[in-house]
C-alpha positions as CSV (number, residue, x, y, z in Angstrom):
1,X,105.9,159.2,50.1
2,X,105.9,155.6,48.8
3,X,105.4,154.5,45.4
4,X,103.6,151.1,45.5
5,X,104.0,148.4,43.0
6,X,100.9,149.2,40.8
7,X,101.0,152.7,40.8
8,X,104.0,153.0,38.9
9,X,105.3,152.2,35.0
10,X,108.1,151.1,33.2
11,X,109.2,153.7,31.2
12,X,112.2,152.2,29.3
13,X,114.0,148.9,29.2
14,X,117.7,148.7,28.2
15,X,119.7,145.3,28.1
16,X,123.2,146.0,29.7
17,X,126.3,144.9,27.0
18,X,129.7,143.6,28.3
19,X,132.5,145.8,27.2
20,X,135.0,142.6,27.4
21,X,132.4,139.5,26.8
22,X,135.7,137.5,25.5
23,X,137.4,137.6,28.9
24,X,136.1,135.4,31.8
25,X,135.0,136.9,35.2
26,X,134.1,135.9,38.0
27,X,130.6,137.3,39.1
28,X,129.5,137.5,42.2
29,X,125.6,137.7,43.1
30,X,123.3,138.4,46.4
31,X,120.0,137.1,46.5
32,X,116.6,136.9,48.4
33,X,114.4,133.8,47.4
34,X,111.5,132.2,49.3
35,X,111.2,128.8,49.8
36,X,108.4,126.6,51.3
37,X,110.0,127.1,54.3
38,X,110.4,130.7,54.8
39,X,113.0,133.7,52.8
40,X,116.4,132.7,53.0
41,X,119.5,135.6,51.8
42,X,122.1,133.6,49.8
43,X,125.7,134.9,48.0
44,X,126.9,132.7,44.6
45,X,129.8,133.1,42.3
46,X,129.8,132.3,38.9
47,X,132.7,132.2,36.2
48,X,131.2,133.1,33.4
49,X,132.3,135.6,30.0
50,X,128.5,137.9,30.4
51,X,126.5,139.0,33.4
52,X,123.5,138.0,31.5
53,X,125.1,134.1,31.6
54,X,125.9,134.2,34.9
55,X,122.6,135.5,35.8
56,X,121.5,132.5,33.5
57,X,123.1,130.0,35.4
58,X,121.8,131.3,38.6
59,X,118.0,131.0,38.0
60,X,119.0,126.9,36.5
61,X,120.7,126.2,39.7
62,X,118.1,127.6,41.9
63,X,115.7,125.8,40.0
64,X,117.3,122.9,40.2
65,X,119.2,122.4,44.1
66,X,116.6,124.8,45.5
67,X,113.7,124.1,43.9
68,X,113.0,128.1,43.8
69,X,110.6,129.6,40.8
70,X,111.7,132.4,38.6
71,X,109.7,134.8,40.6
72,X,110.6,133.7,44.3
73,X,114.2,135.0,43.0
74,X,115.1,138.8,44.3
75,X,118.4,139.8,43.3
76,X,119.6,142.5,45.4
77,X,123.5,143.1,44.3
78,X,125.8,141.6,41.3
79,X,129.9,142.4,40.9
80,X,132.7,141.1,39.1
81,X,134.8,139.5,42.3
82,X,138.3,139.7,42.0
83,X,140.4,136.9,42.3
84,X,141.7,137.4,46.0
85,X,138.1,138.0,46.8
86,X,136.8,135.0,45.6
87,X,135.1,132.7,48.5
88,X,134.1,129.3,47.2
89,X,136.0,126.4,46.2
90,X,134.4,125.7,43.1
91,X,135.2,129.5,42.1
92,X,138.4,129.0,43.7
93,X,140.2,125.9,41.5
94,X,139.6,127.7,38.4
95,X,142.0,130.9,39.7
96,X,145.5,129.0,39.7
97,X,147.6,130.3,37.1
98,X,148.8,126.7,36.4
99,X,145.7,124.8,36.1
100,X,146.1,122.3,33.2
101,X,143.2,120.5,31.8
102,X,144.5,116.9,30.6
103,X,143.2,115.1,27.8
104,X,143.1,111.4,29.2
105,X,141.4,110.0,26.2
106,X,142.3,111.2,23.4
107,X,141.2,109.3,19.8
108,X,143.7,109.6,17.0
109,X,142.1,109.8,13.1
């Protein structure tokens, strides 16, 4: 049997806690959204210190480079990604053990 959409209830909600929210991860998420154009699947990575940020940042940067509503977004799978699993290059430069961040401007008081 199938259950259709308006013949079933929410019974409980529960928010999910990070057991480590002071360490950053990288968070990988697969998506379904539609688009005036048709339903595209997508995979992003995020480095980010909660699911619930990452997440965050995902609905702003559909809304903004995709121009995709809140509830065109299906999100079928999210995972923290390890390092040598990491596929984008913006995900990617932050995973070198060396990386500095220089301060070119610095004002002295």
């Amino acid at each position: 049997d199938k259950l259709k959409k308006y013949s079933g209830q929410i019974l409980a909600v529960h928010e999910i806690f990070e057991k480590r929210p002071d360490i950053v991860k990288t968070y990988g998420v697969w998506l379904r959204y539609n688009s005036r154009s048709g339903t595209h699947n997508m995979y992003k990575e995020f480095r980010e210190l909660t699911l619930n940020g990452a997440i965050d940042k995902l609905y702003a940067e559909m809304a903004s480079l995709h121009r995709a509503r809140f509830a065109s977004i299906q999100i079928i799978k999210t995972a923290v990604i390890p390092a040598d699993k990491a596929r984008r290059p913006a995900t990617l430069q932050f995973l070198n053990s060396k990386i500095k961040f220089p301060l070119p401007h610095r004002v002295s008081m």
